[in-house]
C-alpha positions as CSV (number, residue, x, y, z in Angstrom):
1,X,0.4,5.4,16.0
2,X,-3.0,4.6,16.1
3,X,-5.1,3.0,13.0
4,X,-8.9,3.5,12.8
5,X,-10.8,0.6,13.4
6,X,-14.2,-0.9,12.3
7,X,-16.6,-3.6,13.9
8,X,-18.2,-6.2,12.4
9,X,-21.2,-8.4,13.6
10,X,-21.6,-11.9,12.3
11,X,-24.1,-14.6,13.1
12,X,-23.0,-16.5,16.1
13,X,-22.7,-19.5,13.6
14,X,-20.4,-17.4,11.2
15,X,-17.9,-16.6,14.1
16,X,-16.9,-20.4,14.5
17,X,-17.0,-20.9,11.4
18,X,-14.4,-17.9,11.2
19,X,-12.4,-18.7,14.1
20,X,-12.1,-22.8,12.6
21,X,-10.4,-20.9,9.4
22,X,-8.0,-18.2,11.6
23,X,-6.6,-21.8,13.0
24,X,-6.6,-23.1,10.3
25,X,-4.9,-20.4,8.2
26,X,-2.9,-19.8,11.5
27,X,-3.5,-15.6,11.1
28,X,-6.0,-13.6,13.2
29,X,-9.2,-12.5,11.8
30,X,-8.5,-9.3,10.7
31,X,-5.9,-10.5,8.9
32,X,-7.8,-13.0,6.6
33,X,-10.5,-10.6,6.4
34,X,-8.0,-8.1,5.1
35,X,-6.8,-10.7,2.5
36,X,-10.2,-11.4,1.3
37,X,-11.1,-7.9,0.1
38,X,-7.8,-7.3,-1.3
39,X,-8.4,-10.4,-3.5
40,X,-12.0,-9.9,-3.9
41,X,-11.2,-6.2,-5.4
42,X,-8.4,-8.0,-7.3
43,X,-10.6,-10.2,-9.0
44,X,-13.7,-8.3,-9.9
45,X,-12.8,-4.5,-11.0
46,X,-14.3,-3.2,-8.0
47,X,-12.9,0.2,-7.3
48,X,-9.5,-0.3,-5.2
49,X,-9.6,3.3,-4.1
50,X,-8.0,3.3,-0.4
51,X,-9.6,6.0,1.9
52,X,-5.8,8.0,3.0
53,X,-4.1,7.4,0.2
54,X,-4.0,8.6,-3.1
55,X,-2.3,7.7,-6.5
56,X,-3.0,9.1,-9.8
57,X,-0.7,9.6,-12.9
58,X,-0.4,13.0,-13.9
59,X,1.1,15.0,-17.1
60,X,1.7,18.6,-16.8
61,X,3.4,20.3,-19.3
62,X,5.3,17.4,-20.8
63,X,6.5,16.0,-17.5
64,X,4.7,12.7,-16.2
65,X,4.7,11.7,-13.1
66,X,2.7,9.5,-10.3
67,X,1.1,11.7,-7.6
68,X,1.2,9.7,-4.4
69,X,0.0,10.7,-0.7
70,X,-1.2,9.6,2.4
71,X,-2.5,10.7,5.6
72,X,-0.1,11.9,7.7
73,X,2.9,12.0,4.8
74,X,4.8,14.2,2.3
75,X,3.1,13.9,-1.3
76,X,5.3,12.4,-3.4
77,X,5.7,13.1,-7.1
78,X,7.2,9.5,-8.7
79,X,8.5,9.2,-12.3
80,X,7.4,5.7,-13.8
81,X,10.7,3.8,-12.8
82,X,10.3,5.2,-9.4
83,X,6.6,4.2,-9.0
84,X,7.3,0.6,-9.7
85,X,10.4,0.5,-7.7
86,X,8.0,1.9,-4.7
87,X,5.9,-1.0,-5.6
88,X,7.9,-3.5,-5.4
89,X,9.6,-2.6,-2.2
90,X,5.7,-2.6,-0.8
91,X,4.7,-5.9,-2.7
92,X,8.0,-8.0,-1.8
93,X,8.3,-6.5,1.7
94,X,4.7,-7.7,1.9
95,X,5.3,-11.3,1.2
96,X,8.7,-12.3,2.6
97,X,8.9,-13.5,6.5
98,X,11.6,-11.9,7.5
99,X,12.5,-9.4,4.7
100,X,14.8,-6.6,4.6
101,X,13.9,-3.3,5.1
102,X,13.8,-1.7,1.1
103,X,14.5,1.4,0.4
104,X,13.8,4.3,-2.5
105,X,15.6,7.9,-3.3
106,X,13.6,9.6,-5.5
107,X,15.1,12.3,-8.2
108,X,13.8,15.2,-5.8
109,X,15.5,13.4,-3.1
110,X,12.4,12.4,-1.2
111,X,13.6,8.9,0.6
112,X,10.8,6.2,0.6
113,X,11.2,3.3,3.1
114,X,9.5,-0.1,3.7
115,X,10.0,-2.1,6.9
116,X,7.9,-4.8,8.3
117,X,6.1,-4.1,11.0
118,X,4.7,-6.8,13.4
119,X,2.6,-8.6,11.4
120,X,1.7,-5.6,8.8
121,X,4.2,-3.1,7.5
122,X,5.5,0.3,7.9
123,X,5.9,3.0,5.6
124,X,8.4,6.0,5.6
125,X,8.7,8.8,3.4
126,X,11.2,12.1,4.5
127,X,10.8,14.8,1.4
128,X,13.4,17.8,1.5
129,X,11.6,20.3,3.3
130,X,10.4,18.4,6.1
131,X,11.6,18.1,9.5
132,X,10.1,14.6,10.1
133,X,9.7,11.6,8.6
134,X,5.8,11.1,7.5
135,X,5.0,7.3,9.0
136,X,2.3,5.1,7.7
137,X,1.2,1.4,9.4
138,X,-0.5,-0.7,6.9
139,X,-1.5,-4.5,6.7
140,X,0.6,-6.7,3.8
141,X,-2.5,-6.9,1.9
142,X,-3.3,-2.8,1.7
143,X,0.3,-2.8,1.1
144,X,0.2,-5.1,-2.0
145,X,-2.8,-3.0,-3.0
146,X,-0.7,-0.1,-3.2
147,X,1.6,-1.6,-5.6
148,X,-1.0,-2.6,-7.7
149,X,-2.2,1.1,-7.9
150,X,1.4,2.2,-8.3
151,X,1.9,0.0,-11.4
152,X,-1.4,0.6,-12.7
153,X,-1.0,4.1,-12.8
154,X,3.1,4.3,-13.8
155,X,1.6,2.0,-17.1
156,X,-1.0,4.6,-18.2
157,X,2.3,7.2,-18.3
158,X,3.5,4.9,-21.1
159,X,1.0,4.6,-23.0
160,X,0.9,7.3,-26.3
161,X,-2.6,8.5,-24.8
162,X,-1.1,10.0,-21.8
């Protein structure tokens, strides 16, 4: 499974600059990259929208639930419970060395599954109606992203406005 890929050019004084902190930090340079927008977006409210994915609390005739997709995947419809149980599973696969794989059945049956992959993470989800399982490959950052999305959109479910 192939991930899209960008480029980026730095001054030539930049890349040692870069490559003194990837041995430093002892992770490649996509990698801290990757961590630096996730806790840039973190810190200052900049939108956290991930291009693929998509998670956004819904109420439709009294019943309240998370919408969740991704390219390549089953959409998912989570109750609250279920949203933050499918973030952390992403959030403490994300952090942990050597983690177990976690695992989520949803009241429609959909099974959600995080594994580590490499160095990033891997995410399954097999809904009822499917033949296969849809697969996404994520870094541990965009995973703990997800999570934050997850629970940020399973809170506004509780609250009396929604």
């Amino acid at each position: 499974m192939s991930r899209n890929v960008s480029t980026i050019m730095i001054p030539a004084e930049r890349g040692e600059q870069l490559r003194r902190l990837v041995a430093f930090y002892g992770v490649s340079a996509a990698e801290l990259l990757d961590e630096w927008i996730s806790s840039a977006i973190a810190e200052t409210g900049v939108s956290d929208a991930l291009p693929g994915y998509e998670v956004l609390a819904c109420a439709d005739e009294g019943e309240c639930f998370v919408h969740f997709s991704a390219i390549a995947c089953p959409i998912v419809g989570l109750n609250p419970t279920e949203a933050r149980a499918f973030a952390e599973a992403l959030e403490g696969t994300s952090y942990t060395t050597n983690p177990p794989s976690a695992a989520l059945k949803t009241a429609d049956g959909c099974i959600i599954a995080v594994v580590r992959h490499g160095r990033g993470m891997r995410m399954l989800i097999k809904a009822e109606g499917y033949a296969e399982a849809g697969k996404r490959v994520m870094s541990r950052a965009l995973a703990r992203d997800l999570a934050r999305q997850l629970r940020r959109e399973a809170g506004k479910l509780d609250s009396p406005a929604a």
